[in-house]
Residue, then its C-alpha position, 0 to 999 in steps of 0.5 A: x553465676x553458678x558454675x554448671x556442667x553443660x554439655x554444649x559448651x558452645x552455647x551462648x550465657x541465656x543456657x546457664x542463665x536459664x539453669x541458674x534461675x531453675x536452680x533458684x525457682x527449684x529452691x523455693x518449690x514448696x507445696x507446688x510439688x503436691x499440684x494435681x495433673x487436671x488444671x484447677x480452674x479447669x479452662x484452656x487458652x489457646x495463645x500466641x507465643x510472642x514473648x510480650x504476651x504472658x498469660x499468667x499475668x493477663x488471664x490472672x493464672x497461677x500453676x496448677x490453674x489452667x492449661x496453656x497452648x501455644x502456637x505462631x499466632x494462637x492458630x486453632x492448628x492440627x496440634x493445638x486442637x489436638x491438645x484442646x481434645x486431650x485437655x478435655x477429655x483426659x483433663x476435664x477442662x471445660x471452657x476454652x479461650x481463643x487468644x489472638x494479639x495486635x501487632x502479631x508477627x504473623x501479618x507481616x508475612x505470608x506462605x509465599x515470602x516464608x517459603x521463599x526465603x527458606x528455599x534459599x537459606x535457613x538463616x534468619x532473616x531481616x526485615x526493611x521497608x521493602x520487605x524480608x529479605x535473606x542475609x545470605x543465600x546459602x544452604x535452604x529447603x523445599x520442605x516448607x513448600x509442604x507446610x501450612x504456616x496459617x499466617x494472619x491477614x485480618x486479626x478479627x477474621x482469624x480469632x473467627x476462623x480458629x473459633x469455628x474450626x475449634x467448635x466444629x471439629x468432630x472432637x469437640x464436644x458441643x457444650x464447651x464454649x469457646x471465646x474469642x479475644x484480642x490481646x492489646x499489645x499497647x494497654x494489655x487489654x483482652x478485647x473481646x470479638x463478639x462474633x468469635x464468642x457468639x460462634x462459639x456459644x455452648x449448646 
């Protein structure tokens, strides 16, 4: 492991292991320096961030190909339909995938229990059979009393809710057709949800 200069020093070995492999991907770089700005193959996907989902290899993506957003459970949130505009009215994307996943963290926790155990610590939190709970109550916040988690409570009415907002913003275009998908954390399947895909035809 390479020596590098970091200025937190405090910070645990995944920094340096981080820096270390840029390092190594920098090295071998080669024509990916010549990648124009607008994607490629000129789509979106709007997906989850859980780190076992990885859209380059479920969706078949190389760098330049595609542009990726991604939230606490796929949402069609302020910010990602924000993004969803930009790439395509800047970037010239013009089809958008909606991707959702089984076993998301998302259902396992609602407004109400996340705003709750941030009011009485900002530590993380554990998780049993009888629910979340906080390691410590110390430190905590209101302020989440002020946000919109979007937590999940059926995973099929969700991948429709977020197609449809999408497709009814006033910002989206009516040609760009939106699909709705369930990603299958067991078999690494695309699952497509008809009724999303239908709603979200071009018109």
């Amino acid at each position: 492991m390479k020596e590098n200069n970091l200025i937190q020093k405090e910070n645990s070995k995944v920094h340096q292991e981080v820096l270390d492999a840029n390092e190594n991907y920098a090295s071998n770089f080669g024509e990916k320096k010549d990648l124009g700005m607008p994607p490629a193959r000129k789509f979106a996907i709007l997906t989850c961030m859980d780190a076992r989902l990885d859209p380059a290899k479920y969706a078949g993506l190389s760098e330049g190909d595609a542009h990726v957003i991604r939230n606490a459970g796929g949402r069609a949130s302020d910010d990602a339909i924000r993004s969803l505009v930009i790439s395509h009215k800047l970037l010239g994307t013009a089809e958008w995938f909606v991707i959702h996943h089984t076993d998301c963290g998302m259902t396992y926790f609602t407004d109400e229990i996340i705003r709750g155990l941030l009011s009485k610590s900002l530590a993380t939190a554990s998780v049993d059979e009888n629910g979340w709970k906080n390691v410590s109550e110390e430190g905590g916040s209101k302020e989440a009393n002020n946000i919109s988690f979007l937590t999940i409570a059926d995973q099929t009415e969700s991948i429709i809710e977020d197609v449809c907002r999408i497709k009814n913003h006033p910002l989206v275009p009516s040609n760009i057709p939106v699909y709705g998908y369930i990603f299958d954390v067991k078999s690494g399947k695309l699952i497509e949800i008809p009724e999303a895909t239908e709603l979200g035809k071009a018109t």
